[in-house]
C-alpha positions as a Python dict, from the first residue, in 0.01 Angstrom:
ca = {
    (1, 'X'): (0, 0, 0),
    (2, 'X'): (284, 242, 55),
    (3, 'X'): (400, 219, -293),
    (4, 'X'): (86, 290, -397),
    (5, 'X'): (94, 606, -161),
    (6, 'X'): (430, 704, -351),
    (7, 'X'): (354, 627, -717),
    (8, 'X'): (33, 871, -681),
    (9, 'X'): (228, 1115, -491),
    (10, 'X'): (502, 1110, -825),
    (11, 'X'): (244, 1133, -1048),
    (12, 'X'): (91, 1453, -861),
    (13, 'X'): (452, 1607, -874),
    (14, 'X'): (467, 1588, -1245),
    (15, 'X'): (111, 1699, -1326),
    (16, 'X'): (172, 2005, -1153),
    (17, 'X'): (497, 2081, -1292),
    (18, 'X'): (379, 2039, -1648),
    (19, 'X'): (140, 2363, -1538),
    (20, 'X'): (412, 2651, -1499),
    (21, 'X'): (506, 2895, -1712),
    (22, 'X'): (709, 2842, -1992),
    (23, 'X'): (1079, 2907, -2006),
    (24, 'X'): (1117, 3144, -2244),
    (25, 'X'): (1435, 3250, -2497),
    (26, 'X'): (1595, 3574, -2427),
    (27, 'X'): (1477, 3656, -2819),
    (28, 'X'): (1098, 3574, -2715),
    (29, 'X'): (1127, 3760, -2403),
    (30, 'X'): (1255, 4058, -2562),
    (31, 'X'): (971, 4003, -2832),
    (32, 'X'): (715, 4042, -2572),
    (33, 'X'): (840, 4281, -2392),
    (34, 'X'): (842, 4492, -2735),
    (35, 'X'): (457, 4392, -2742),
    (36, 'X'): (353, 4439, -2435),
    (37, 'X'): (448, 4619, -2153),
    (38, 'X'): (248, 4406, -1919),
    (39, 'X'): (198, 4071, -2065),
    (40, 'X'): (-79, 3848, -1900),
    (41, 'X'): (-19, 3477, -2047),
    (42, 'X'): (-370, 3445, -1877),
    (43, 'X'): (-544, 3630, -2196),
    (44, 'X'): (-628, 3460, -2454),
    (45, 'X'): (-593, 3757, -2696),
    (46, 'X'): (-240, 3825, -2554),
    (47, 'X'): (-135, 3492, -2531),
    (48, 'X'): (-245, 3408, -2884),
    (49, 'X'): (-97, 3712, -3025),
    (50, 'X'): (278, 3644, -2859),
    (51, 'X'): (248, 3231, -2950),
    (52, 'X'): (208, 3334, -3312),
    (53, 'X'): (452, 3643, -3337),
    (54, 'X'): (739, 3557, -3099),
    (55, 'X'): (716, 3163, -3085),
    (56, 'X'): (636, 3156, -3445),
    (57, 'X'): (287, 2937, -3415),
    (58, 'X'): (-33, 2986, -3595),
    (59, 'X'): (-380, 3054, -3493),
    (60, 'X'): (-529, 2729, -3435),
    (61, 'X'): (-232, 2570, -3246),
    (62, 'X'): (-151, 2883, -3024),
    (63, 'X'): (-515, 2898, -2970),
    (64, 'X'): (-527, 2541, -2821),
    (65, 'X'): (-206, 2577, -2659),
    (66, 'X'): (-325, 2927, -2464),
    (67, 'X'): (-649, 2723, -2341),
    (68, 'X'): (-498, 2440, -2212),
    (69, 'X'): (-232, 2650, -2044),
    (70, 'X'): (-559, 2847, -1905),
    (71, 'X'): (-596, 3162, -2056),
    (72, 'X'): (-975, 3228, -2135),
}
């Protein structure tokens, strides 16, 4: 039962650490920060907007990307 206890423990560790931020390149910080002086990955607009420019994406994947990461 204890390594039952452990494995579920694990898995909770690496579900939430696949929920931060992104590391970002110097390049595609700079690029946002020349966007916006007060980014908020938490808007969709926003977030959609830098995916596409600055991580080079298009519409429909930054879109899905934004939502799952939780911008509405």
């Amino acid at each position: 039962m204890r390594w039952r206890d452990l494995l579920c423990l694990i898995a909770l560790a690496a579900g939430l650490s696949a929920c931060q931020e992104p590391d970002y390149t110097p390049e595609q910080k700079l690029c946002i920060a020349s966007r916006y002086a007060a980014y908020d990955a938490r808007q969709l607009n926003q977030c959609v907007d830098v995916c596409r420019v600055c991580m080079k994406g298009n519409v429909v994947t930054c879109n899905t990307s934004c939502r799952l990461r939780g911008a509405s």
